[in-house]
Structures are given as C-alpha cells and as structure tokens.
C-alpha angles and dihedrals in degrees: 000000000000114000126177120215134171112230126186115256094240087051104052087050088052087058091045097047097048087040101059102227135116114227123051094245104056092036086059099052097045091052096047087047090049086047085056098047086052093052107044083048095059098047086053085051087053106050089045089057090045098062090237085117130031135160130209110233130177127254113272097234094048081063098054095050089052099047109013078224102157108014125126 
C-alpha cells in the first residue's frame, strides 16, 4: 500500500540518521517496520507475564538425560 505523509525535515534525518539508510523512503520504512516489531514483541511479552499464554515445558534436567545436550 502506498501512503503519503508529511513529515517534518529534522524528522526524516533523525530517521535517517537511527535507520541507517541513506534516502527518506526507504528510512522511513525500515523505522516504522522496526516500531512494529517492538510493539508486537512487547504485546507477546505481555501476554506471557500475564499469564494469557503459557507454554509446558519440560524440566530442564528431564532434557538433558534424554538427549546429554549441554552438558559438559
């Protein structure tokens, strides 16, 4: 999807400048990707503390007897 914004001219350096790249369109796409990733991260985090997802896992130490993966 193609959007037009108007950003101010010390903004789009700073994203160039904390993206890395070189030209506006592409800085801009990368920082708003990363800003996703952040967020959707954290709202996984979240929901993990919270309790809402959860996972059973099997004792550490079951594992290693299985496998004699990290021992050393």
């Amino acid at each position: 999807m193609k959007i037009t914004v108007e950003l101010p001219e010390q903004d789009v350096k700073d994203i160039m400048r904390f993206s890395g790249e070189k030209r506006g369109a592409p800085a801009v796409r990368k920082f708003i990707a990363t800003g996703l990733m952040l967020r959707r991260r954290r709202s996984i985090s979240q929901k993990i503390l919270s309790g809402e997802w959860s996972a059973d896992l099997p004792p550490i130490k079951a594992l290693r007897k299985e496998r004699k993966v990290w021992e050393r």
